[in-house]
Backbone as a printed PyTorch tensor [residue, N CA C, xyz], in Angstrom:
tensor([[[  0.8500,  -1.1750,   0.0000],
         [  0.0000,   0.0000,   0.0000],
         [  0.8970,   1.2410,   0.0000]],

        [[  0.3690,   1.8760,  -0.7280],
         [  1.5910,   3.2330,  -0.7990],
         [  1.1960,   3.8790,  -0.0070]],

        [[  2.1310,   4.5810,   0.8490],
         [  2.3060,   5.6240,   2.0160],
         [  1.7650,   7.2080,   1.6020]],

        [[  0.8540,   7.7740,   2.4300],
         [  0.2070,   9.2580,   2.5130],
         [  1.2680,  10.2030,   2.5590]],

        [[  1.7570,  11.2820,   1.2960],
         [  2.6100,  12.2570,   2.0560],
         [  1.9550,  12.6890,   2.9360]],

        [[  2.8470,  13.4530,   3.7630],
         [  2.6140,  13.6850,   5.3450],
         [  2.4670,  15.9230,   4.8460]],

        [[  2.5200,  16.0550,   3.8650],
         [  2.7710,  17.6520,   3.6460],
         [  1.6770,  17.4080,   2.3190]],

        [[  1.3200,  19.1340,   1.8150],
         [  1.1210,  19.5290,   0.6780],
         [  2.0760,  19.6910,  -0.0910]],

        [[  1.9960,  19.1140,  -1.0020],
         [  3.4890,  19.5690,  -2.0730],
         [  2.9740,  21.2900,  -2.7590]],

        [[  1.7120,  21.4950,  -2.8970],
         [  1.5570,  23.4180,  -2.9830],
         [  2.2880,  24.0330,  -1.6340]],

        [[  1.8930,  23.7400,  -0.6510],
         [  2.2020,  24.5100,   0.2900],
         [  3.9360,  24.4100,   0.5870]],

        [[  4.4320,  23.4580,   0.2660],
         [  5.6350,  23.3290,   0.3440],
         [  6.5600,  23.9620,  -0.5720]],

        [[  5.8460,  24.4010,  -2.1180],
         [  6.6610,  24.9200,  -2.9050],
         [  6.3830,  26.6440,  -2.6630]],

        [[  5.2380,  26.7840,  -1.5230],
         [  4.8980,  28.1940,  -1.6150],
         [  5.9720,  28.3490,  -0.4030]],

        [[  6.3680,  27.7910,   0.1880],
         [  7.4180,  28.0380,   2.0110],
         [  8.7150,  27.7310,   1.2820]],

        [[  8.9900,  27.1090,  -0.2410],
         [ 10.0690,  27.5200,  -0.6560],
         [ 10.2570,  28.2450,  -1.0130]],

        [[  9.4140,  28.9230,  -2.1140],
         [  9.6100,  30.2730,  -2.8710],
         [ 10.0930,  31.1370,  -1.7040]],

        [[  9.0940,  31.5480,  -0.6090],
         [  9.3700,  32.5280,   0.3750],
         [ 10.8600,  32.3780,   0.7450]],

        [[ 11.5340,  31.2270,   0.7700],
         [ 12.7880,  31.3600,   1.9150],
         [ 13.7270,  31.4390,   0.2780]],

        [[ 13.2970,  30.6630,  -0.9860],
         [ 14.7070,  30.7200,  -2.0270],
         [ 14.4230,  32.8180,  -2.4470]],

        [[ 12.8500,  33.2320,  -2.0960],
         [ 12.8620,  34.7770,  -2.3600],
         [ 13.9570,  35.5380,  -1.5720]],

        [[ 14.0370,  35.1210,  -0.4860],
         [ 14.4610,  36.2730,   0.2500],
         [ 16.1100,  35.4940,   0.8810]],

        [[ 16.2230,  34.4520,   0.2960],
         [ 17.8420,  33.9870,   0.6060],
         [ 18.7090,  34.1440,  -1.0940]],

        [[ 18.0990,  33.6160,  -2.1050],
         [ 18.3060,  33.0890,  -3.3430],
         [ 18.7270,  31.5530,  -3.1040]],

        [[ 19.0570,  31.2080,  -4.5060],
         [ 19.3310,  30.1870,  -4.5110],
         [ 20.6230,  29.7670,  -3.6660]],

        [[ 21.4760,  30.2460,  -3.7500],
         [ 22.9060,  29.5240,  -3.7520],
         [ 22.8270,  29.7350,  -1.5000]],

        [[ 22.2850,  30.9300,  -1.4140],
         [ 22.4140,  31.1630,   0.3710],
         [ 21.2730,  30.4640,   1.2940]],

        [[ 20.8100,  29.3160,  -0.0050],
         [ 19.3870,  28.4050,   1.1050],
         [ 19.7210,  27.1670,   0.6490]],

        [[ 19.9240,  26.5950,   1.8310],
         [ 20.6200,  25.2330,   2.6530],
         [ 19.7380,  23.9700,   2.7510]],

        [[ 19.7340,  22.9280,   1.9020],
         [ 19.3050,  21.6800,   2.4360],
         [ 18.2940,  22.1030,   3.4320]],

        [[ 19.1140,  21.9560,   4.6370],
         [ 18.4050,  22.4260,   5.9820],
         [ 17.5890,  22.8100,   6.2540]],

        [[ 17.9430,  24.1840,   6.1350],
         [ 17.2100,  25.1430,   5.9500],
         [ 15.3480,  25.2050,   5.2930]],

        [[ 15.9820,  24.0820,   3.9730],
         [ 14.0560,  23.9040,   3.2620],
         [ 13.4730,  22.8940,   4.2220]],

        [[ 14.1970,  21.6420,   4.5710],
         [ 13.7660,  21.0100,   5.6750],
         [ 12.6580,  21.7930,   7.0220]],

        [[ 13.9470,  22.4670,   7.6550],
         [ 12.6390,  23.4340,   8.8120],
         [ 11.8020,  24.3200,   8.2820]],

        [[ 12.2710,  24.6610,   6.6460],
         [ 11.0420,  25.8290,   6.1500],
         [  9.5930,  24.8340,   6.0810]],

        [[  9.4950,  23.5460,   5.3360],
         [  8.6830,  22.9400,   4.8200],
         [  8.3190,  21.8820,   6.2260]],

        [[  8.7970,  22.1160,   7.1730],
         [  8.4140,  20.5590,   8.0860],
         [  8.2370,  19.5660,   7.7500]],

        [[  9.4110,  18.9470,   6.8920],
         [  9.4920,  17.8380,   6.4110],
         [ 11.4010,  17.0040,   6.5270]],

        [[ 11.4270,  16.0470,   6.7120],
         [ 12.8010,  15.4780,   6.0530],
         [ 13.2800,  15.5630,   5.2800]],

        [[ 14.7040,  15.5110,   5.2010],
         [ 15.5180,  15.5690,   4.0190],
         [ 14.8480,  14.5790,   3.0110]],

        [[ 15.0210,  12.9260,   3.6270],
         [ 14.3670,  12.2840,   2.3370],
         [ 13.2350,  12.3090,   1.9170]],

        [[ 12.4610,  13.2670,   2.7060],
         [ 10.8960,  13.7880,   1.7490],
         [ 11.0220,  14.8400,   1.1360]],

        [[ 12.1210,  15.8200,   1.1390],
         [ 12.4340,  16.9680,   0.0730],
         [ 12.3100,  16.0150,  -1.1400]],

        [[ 13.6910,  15.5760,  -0.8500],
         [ 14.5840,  14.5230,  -1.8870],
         [ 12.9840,  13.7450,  -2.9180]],

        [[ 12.5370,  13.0860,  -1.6720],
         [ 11.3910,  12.2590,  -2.6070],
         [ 10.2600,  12.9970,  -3.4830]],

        [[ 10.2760,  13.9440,  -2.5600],
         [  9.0150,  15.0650,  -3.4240],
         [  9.0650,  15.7020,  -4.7340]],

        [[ 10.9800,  16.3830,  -4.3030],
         [ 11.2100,  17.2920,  -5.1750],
         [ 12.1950,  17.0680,  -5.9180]],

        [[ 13.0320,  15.7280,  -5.7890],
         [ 14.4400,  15.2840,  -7.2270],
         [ 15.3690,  15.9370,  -6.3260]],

        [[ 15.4450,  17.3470,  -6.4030],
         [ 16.8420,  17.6790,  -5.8100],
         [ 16.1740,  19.5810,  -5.1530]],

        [[ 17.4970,  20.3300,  -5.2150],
         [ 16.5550,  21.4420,  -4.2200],
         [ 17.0830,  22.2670,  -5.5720]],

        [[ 17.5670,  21.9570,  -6.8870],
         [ 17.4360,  22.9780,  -7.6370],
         [ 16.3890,  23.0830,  -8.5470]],

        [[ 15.6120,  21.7910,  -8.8100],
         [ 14.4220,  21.4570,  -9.2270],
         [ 12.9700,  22.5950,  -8.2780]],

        [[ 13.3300,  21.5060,  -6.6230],
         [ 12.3150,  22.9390,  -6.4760],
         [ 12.2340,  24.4540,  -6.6010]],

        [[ 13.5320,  24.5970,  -6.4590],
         [ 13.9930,  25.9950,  -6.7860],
         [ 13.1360,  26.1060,  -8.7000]],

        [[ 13.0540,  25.2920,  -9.1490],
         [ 12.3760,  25.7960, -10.3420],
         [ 10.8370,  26.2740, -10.0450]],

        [[ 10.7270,  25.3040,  -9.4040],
         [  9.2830,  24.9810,  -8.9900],
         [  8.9110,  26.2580,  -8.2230]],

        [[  9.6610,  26.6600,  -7.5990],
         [  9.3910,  28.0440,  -6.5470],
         [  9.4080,  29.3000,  -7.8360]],

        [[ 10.5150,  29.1760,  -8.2580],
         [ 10.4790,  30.2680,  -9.5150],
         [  9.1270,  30.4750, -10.1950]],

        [[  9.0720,  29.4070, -11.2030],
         [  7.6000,  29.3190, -11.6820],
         [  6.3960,  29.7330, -10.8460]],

        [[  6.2320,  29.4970,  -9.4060],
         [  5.2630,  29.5890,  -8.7360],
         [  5.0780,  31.5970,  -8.6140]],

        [[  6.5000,  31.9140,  -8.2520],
         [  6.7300,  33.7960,  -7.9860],
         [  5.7550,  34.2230,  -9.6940]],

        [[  6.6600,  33.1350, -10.5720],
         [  6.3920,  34.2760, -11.9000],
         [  4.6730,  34.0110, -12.0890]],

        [[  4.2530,  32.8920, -11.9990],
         [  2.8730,  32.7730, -11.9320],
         [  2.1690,  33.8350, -11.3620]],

        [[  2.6290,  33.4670, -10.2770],
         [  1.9530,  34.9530,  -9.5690],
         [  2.0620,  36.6240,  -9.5510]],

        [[  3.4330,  36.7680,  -9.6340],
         [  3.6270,  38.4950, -10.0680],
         [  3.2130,  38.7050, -11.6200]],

        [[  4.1130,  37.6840, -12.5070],
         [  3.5530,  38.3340, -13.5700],
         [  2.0030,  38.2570, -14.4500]],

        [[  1.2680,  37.3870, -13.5610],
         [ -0.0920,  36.9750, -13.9960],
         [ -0.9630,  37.9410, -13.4920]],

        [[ -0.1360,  38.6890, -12.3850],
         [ -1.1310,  40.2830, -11.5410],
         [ -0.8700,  41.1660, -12.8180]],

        [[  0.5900,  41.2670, -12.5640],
         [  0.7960,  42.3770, -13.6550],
         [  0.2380,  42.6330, -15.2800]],

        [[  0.3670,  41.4880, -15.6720],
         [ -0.3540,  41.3660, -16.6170],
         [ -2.3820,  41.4790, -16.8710]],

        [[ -2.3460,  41.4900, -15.5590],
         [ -4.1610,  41.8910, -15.5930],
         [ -4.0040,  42.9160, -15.5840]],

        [[ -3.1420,  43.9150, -14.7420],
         [ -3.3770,  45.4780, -14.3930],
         [ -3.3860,  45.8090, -15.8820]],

        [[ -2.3820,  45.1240, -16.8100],
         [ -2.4030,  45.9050, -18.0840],
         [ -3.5910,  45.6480, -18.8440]],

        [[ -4.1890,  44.5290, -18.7760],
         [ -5.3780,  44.0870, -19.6310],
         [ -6.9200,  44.2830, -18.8620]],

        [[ -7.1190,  45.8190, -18.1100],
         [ -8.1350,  45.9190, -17.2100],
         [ -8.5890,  47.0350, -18.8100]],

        [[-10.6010,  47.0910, -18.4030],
         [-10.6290,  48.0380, -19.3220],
         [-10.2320,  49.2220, -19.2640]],

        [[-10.0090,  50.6230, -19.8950],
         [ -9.7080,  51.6060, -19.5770],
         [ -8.8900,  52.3040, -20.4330]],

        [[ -8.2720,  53.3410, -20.6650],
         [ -7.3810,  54.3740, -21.1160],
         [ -5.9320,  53.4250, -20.7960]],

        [[ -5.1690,  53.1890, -21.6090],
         [ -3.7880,  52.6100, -21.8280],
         [ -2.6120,  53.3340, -21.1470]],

        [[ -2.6280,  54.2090, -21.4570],
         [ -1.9040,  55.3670, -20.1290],
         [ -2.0360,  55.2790, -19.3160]],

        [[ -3.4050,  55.3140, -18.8320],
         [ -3.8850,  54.9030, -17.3710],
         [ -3.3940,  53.0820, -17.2350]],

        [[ -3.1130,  51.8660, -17.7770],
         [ -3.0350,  51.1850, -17.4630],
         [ -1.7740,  50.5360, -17.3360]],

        [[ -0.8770,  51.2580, -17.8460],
         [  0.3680,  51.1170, -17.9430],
         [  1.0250,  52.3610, -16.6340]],

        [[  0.7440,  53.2970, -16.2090],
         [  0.7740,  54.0490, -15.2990],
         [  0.6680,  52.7750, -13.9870]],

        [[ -0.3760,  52.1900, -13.9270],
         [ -1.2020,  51.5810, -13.1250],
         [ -0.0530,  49.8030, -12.5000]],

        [[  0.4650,  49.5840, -13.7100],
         [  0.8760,  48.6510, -13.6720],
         [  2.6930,  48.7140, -13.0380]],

        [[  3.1560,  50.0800, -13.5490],
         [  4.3830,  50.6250, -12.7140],
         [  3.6810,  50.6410, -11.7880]],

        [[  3.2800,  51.1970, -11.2830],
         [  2.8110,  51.9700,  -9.7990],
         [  2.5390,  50.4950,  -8.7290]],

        [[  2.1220,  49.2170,  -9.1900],
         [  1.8560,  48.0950,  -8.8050],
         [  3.2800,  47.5060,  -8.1950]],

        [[  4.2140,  47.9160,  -9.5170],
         [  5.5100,  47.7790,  -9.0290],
         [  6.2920,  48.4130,  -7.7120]],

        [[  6.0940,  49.6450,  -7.9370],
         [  6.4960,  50.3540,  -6.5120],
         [  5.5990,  50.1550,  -5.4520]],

        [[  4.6870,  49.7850,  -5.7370],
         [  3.4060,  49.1030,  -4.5800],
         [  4.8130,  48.0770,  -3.4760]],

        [[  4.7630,  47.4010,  -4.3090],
         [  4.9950,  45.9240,  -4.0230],
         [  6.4310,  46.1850,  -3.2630]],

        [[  7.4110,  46.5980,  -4.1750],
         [  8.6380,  47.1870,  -3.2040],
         [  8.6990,  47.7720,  -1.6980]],

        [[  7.6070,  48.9580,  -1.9750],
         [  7.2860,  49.3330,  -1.1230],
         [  6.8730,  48.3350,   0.7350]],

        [[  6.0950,  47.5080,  -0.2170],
         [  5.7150,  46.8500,   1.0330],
         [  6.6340,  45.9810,   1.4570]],

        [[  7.2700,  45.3610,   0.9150],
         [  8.2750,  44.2780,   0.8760],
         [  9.5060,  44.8690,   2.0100]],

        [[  9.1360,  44.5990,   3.0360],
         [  9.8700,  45.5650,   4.2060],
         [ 11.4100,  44.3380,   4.2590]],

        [[ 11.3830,  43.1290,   3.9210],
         [ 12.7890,  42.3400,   3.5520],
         [ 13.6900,  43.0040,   2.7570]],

        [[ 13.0630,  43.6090,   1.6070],
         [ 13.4970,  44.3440,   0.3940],
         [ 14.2200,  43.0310,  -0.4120]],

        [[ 13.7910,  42.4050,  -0.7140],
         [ 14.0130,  40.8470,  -1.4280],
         [ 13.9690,  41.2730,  -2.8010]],

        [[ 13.3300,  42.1810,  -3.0220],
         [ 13.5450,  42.8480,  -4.4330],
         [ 12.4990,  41.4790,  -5.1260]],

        [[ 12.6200,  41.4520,  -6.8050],
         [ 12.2060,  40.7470,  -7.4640],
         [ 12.7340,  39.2060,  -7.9600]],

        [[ 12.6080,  38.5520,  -7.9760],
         [ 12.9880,  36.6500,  -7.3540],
         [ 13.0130,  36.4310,  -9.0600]],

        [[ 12.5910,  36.9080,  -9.8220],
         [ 12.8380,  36.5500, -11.2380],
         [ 13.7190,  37.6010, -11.4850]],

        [[ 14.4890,  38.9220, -11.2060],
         [ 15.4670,  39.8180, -11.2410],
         [ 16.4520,  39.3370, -10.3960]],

        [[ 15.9540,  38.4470,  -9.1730],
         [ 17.0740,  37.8440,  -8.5720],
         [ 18.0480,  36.6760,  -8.9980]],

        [[ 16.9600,  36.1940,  -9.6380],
         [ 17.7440,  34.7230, -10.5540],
         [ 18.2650,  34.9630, -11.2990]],

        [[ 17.6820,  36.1950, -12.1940],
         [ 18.5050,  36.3830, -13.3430],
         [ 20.4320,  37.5620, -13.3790]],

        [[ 20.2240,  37.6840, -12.1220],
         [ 21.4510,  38.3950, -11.7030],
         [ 22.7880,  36.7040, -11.0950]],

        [[ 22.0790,  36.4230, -10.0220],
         [ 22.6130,  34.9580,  -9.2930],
         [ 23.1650,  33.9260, -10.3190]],

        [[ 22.1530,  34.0410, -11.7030],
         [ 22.1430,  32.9870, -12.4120],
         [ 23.4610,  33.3170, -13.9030]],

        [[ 23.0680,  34.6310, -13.5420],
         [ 23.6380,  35.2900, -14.8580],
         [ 24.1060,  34.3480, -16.1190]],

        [[ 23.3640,  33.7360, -16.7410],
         [ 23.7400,  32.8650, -17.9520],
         [ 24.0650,  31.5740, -17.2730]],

        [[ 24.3440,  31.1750, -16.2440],
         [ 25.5080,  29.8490, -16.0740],
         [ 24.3800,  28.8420, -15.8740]],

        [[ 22.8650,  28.6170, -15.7710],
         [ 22.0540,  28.0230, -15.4550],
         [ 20.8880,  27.9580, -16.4480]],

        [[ 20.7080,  27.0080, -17.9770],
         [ 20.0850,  26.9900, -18.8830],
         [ 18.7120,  27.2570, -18.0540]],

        [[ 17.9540,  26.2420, -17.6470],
         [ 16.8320,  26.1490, -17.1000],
         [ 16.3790,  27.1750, -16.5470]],

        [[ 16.4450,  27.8530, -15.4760],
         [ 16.8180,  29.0540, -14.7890],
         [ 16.1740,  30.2840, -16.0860]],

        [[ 17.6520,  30.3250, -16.4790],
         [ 17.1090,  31.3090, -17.2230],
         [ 16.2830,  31.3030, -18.4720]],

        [[ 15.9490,  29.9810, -19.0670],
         [ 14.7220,  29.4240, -19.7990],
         [ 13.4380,  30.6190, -18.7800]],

        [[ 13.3690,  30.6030, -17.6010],
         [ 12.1180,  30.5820, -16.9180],
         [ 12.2810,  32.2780, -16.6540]],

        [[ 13.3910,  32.6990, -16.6880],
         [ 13.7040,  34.2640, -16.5980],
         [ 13.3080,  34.8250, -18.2550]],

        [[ 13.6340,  34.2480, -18.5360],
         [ 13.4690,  34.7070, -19.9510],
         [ 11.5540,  34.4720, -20.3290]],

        [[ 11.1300,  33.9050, -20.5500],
         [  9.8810,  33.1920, -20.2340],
         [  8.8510,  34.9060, -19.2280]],

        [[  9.6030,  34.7550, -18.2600],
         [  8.5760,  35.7750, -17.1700],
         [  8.8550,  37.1940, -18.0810]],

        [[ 10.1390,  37.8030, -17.8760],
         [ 10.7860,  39.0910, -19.1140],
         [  9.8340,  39.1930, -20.1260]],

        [[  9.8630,  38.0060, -21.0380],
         [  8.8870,  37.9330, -22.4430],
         [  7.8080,  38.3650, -21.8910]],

        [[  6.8920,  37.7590, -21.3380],
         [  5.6910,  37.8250, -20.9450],
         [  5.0280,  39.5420, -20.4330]],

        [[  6.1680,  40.0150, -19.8890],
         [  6.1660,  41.1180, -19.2510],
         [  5.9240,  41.8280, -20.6210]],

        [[  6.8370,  41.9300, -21.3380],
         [  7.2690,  42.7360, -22.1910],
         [  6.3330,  42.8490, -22.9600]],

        [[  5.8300,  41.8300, -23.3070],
         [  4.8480,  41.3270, -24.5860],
         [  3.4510,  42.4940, -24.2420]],

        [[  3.1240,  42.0380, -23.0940],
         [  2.1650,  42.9320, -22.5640],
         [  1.8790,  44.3260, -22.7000]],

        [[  3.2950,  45.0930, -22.3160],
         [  3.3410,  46.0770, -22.1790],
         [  3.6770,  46.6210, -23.5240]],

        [[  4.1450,  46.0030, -24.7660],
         [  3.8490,  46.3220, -25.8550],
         [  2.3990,  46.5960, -26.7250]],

        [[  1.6860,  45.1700, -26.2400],
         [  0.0930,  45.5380, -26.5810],
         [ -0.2540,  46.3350, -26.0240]],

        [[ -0.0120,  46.7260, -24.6010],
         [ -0.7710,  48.3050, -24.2910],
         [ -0.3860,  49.4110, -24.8000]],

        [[  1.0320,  49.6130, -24.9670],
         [  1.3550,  50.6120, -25.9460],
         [  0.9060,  50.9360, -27.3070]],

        [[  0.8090,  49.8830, -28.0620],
         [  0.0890,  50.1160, -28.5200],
         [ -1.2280,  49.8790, -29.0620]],

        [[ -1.9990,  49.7600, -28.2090],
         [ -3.9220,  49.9800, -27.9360],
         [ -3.7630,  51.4760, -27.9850]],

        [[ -2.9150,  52.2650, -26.7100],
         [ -2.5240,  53.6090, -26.7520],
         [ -2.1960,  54.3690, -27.9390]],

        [[ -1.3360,  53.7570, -28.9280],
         [ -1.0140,  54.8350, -29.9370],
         [ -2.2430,  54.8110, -30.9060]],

        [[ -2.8930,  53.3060, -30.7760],
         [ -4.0100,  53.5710, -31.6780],
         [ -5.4270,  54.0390, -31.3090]],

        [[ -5.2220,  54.7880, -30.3200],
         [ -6.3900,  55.3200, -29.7590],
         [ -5.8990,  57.1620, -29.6060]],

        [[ -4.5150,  57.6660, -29.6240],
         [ -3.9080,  58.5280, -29.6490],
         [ -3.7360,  59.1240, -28.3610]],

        [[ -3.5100,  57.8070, -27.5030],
         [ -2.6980,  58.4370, -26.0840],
         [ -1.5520,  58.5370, -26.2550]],

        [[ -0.5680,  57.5770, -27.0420],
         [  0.8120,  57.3230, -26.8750],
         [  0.9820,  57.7090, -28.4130]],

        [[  2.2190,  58.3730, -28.4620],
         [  3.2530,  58.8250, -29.9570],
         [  3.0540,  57.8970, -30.6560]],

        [[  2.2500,  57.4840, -31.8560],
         [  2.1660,  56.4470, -32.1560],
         [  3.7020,  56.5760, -33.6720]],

        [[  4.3030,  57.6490, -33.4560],
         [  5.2670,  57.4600, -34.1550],
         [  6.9630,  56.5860, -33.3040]],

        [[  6.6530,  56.6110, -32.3440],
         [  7.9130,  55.5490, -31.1010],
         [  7.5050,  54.4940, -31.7960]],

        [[  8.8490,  53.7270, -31.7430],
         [  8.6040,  52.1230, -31.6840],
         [  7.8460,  51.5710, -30.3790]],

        [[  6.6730,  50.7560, -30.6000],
         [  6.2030,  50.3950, -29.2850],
         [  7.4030,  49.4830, -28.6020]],

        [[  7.8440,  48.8320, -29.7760],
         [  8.8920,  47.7550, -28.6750],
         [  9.5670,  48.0600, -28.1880]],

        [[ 10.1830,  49.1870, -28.5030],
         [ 11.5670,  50.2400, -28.1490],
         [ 10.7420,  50.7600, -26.7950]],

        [[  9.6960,  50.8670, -26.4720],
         [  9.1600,  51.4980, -25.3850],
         [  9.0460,  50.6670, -24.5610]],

        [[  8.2740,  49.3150, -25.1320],
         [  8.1850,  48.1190, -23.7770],
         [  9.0940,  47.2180, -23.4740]],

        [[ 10.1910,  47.4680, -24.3170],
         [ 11.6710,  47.2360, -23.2850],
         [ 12.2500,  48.2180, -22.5340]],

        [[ 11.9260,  49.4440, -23.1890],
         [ 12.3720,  50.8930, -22.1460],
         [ 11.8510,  50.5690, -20.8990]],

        [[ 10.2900,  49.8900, -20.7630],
         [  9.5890,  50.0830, -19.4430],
         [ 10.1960,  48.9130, -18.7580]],

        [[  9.8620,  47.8210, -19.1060],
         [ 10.4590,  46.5880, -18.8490],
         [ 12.1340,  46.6590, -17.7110]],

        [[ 13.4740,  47.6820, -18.7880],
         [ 14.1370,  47.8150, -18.2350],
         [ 14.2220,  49.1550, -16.6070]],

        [[ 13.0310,  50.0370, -16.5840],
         [ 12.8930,  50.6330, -15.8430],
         [ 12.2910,  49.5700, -14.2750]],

        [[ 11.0060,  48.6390, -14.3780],
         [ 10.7940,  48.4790, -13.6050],
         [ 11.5840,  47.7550, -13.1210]],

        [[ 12.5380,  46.7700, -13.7510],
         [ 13.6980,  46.1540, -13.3140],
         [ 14.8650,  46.7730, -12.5140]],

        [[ 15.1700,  47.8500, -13.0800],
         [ 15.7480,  49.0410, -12.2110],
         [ 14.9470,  49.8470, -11.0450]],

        [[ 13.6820,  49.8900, -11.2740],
         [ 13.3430,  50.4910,  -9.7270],
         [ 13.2520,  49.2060,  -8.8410]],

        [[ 12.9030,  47.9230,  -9.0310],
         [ 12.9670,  46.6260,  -8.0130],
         [ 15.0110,  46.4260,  -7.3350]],

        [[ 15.2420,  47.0130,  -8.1470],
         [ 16.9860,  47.0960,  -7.7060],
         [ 17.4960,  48.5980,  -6.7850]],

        [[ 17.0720,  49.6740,  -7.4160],
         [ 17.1510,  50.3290,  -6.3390],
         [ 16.4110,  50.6220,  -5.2800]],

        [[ 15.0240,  50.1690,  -5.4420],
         [ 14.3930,  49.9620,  -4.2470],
         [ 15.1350,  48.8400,  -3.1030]],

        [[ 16.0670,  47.8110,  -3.6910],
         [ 16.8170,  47.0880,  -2.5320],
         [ 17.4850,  48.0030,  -1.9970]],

        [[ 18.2160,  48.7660,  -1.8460],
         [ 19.3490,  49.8080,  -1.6680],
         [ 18.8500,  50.9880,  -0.9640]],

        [[ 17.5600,  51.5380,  -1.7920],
         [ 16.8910,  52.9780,  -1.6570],
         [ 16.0240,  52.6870,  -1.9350]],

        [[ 14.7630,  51.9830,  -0.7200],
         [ 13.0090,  51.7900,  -0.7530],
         [ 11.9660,  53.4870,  -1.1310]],

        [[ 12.7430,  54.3420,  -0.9060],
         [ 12.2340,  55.9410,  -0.9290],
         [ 11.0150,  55.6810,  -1.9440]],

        [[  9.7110,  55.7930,  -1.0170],
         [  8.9390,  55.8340,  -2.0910],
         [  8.4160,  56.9670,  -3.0890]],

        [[  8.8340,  58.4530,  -2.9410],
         [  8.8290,  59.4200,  -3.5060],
         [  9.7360,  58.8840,  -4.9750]],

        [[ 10.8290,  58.7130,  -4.4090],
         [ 12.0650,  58.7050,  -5.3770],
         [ 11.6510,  57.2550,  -6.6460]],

        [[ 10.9050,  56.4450,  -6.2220],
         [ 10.3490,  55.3600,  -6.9610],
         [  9.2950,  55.7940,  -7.9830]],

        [[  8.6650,  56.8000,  -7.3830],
         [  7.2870,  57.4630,  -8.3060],
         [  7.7060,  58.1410,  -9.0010]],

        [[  8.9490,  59.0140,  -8.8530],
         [  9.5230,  59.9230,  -9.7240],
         [ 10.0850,  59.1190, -10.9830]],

        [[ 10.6950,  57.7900, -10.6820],
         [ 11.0710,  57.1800, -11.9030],
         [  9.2560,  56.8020, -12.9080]],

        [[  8.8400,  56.1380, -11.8310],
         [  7.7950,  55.9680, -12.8180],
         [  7.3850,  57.4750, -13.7230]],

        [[  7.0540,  58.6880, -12.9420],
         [  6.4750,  59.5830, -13.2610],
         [  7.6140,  59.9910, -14.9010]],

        [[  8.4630,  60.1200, -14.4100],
         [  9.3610,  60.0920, -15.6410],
         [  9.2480,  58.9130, -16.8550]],

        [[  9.2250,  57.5280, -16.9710],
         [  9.3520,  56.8930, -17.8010],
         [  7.7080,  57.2370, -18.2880]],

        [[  6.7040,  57.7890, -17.5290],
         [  5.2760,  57.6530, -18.1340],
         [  5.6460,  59.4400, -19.2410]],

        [[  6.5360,  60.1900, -18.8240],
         [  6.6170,  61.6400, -19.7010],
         [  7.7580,  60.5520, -21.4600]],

        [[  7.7090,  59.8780, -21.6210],
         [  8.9050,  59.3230, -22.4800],
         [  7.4840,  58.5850, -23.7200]],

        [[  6.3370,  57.9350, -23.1160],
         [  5.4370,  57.8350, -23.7660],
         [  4.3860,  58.5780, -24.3690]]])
């Protein structure tokens, strides 16, 4: 008769994300997921293959979730300006609250990981796209409605934004100032 896990394997990949968010990968320990998850080593092991696997598994779970918000803020009805405004501002939301200052866990991997980890950054690349993609269709819904220059390249813009909110989740580790966060947004929204 096969044996009952003794855990949720959701709840276990959500108490990883939290501890691989705010340690990364390389500074969270065997151990460490052990007392995060209240489980044994050989029920990590059995659950999850190894702890860089769940570490995927945690990844996927962050990008599911941040970029599946973010991506609604952009696809709400409304004025495109307004929704792209809306969707920075979500960003400095989130910094803001994030009193760890853990910054962004898909900006974190992709710094930690910097190229040396195919998979990894398969899934960085993957969340980026997704981002991007988005914020291109709102740009332009915008130019074709005549909020946004519809003479800019939209793509040239939704990597401009793309690389901004990536940069305010980085200096918000350093400098949380939430004035100084709105001012970037307020600026990258005068560029559209």
């Amino acid at each position: 008769m096969a044996r009952t896990k003794g855990f949720d394997p959701d709840v276990a990949v959500d108490q990883a994300m939290e501890l691989f968010w705010a340690n990364g990968y390389a500074n969270t320990t065997p151990q460490q997921l052990v007392e995060a998850l209240g489980i044994g080593r050989g029920s990590l092991y059995n659950a999850f293959t190894s702890k860089h696997n769940l570490y995927e598994l945690a990844l996927r779970r962050y990008h599911d979730r941040v970029t599946t918000r973010f991506i609604e803020v952009l696809d709400q009805p409304g004025p495109a300006r307004e929704r792209i405004r809306s969707a920075l501002e979500l960003i400095v939301t989130a910094v803001h609250e994030d009193q760890q200052r853990r910054g962004c866990m898909i900006a974190n991997a992709a710094v930690e990981f910097a190229g040396t980890d195919e998979a990894v950054n398969r899934l960085v690349r993957r969340a980026l796209h997704r981002q991007e993609a988005a914020l291109r269709s709102a740009i332009e819904e915008g130019q074709r409605a005549g909020e946004v220059d519809a003479d800019r390249d939209a793509a040239q813009l939704a990597a401009f934004l793309l690389a901004t909110i990536n940069g305010v989740r980085v200096v918000a580790k350093a400098d949380p100032d939430p004035q100084r966060l709105t001012g970037l947004v307020d600026t990258a929204m005068l560029l559209l």
